[in-house]
Structures are given as C-alpha cells and as structure tokens.
GUTOR-964156 format. One record per residue (C-alpha): y, x, z. Coordinates in steps of 0.2 Angstrom, whole numbers, always signed. Each point is the difference from the previous one (the first is absolute). Layout:
REC     Y     X     Z
REC     Y     X     Z
...
REM end
This chain:
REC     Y     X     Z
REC  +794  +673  +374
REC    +5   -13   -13
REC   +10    +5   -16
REC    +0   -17   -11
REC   +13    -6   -12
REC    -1   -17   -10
REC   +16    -3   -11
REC    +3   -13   -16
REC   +16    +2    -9
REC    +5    +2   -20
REC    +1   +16    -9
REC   +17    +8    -1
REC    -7   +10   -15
REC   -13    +3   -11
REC   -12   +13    +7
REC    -2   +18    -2
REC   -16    +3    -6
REC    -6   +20    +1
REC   -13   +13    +1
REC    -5   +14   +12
REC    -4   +18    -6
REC   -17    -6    +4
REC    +0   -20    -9
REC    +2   -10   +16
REC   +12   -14    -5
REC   +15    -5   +13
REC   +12   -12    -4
REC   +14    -2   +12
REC   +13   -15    -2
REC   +14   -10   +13
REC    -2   -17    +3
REC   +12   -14    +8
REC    -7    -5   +15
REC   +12   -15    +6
REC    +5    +0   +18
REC    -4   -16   +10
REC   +15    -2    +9
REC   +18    -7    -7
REC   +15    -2    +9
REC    +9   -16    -6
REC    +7    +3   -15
REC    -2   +15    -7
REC    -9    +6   -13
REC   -19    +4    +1
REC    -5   +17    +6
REC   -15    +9    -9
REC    -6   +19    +6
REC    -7   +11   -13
REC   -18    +8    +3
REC    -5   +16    -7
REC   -19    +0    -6
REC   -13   +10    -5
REC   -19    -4    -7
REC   -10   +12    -5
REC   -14    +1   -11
REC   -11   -17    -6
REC   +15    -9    +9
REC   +15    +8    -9
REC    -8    +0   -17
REC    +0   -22    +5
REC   +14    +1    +5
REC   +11   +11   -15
REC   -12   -14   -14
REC    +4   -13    +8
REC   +15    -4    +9
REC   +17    +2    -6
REC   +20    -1    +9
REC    +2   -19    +9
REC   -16    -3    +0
REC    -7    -6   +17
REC   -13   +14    +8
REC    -9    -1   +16
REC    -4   +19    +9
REC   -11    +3   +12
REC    +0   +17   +10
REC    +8   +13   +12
REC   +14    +8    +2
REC    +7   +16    -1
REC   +14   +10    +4
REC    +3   +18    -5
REC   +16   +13    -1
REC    +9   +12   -13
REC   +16    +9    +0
REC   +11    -5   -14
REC   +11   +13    -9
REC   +14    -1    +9
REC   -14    +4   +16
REC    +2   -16    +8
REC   -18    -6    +7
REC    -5   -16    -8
REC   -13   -13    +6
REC   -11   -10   -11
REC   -10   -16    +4
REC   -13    -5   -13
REC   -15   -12    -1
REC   -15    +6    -4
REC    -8   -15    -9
REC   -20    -3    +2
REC    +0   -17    -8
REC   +13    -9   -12
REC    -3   -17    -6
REC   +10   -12   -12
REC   +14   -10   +10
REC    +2   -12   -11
REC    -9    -8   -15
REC    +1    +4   -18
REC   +14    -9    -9
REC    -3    -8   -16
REC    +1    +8   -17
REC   +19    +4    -4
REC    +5    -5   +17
REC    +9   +14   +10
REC    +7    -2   +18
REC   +18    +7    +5
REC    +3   +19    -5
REC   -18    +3    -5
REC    -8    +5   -14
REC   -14   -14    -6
REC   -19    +4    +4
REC   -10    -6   -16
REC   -12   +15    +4
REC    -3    -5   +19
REC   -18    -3    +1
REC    -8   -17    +4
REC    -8    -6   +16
REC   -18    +9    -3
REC   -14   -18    +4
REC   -16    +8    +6
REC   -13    -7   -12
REC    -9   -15    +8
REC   -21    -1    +0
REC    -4   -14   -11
REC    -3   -15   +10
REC   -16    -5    +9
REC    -6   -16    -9
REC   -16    -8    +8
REC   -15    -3   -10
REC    -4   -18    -4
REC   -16    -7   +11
REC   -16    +6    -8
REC    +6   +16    -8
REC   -11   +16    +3
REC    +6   +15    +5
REC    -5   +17    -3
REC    +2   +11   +14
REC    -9   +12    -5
REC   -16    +9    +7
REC    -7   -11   +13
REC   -17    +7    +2
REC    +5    +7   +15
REC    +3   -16   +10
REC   -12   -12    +8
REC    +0   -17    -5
REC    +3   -11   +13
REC    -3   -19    +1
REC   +12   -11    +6
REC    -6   -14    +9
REC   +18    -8    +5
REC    -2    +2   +19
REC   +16   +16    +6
REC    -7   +13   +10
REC   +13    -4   +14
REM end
C-alpha cells in the first residue's frame, strides 16, 4: 500500500501553533494548492489543503513560515469522521505532513510579496563549513608523519614490480 502526498502552494494564513497536555507541538494550517487545469477564460482555480505537522516539524513550521508564503508538504493523507451539532456526519481529509521545505527563496529586507507578511526573521541558507583546502607542499619539504619505526625501509631502484 502506498499513502504519499507531495503538494506546494502558499499559505492562506498564518499558522496555528500549539501545545498538547503532554508538550508535543502541532501546527495545522490550509494552503492553496492551484489546480493545473483552466478552461479558456476563466479564472484560475486553487483547492485548499488542510495540514498538520507535529512536533520538530510544526515548531519549523509555526517559526518560520507565515500566510502567502510558498511551502512545500510532503506526507499522507487522512481522512476521519464527526457528527456536528446538528448530528450530520462530517468527513474530514487532512495531510499529515513528514517533511516541509521552503517553496520559494527569501525575499530581500523590506520586500513583501502579495498579501503576506514580510519574513526578515526567515533564517538563511545554512553552508556546511568547508575543510580548508589541500595545498601541496613545495618539492623538498619534509614531512612528518609521525612514528615510522614501524615501517621497513625499502629501496627504490626504479624498475615496477609489474
């Protein structure tokens, strides 16, 4: 069996950030997926996705990510019942999100795109420090590499043993 869901779209709204009785964080939040088909002309069509993160996931997700900013989820999907007050069974379909990632870069300072807030807090592409580069000794230098008392000398007379 095979329960995968991959969706980018933009936030409809900020996040709701919250708590369990026992500290787990869940953040659930709608976003605009848009749909790829248009009839000739109308209007773009866009279906709204219920999600939930939990824990390391939601905590990233309520910090950083804000209503139209562009969000990739990656999960499954659910679907569940309640009887509403009136006693009318409802259905709900959710995505259960494993991975989110940014879907679009981070603007510049003071720049805001259409109906969201701006992201001066977002936090910046994370380099990997790099080893310090290899630079080959000049011809003639010695090395030390350590304790060679171990190691037989052998002469080279020039001639390859194959």
């Amino acid at each position: 069996m095979l329960n995968r869901v991959i969706l980018m779209g933009r936030l409809v709204a900020d996040p709701e950030l919250r708590q369990t009785p026992s500290n787990v964080s869940v953040a659930s939040f709608r976003i605009a997926v848009d749909r790829n088909y248009q009839r000739q002309g109308e209007e773009k069509q866009a279906d709204f996705i219920s999600v939930v993160a939990w824990r390391q996931t939601a905590d990233f997700v309520g910090r950083y990510f804000t209503k139209g900013r562009m969000i990739v989820v990656e999960g499954s999907l659910r679907t569940g019942s309640y009887t509403d007050q009136q006693g009318n069974k409802r259905y709900t379909t959710e995505v259960y999100a494993d991975n989110v990632y940014f879907g679009d870069s981070k603007p510049a300072q003071g720049a805001s795109p259409v109906g969201a807030s701006p992201y001066g807090n977002a936090p910046q592409t994370a380099s990997r420090p790099q080893p310090p580069a290899f630079q080959e000794p000049e011809k003639g230098t010695a090395f030390s590499v350590g304790d060679i008392g171990d190691f037989e000398q052998i002469d080279d007379d020039g001639d390859l043993p194959f």
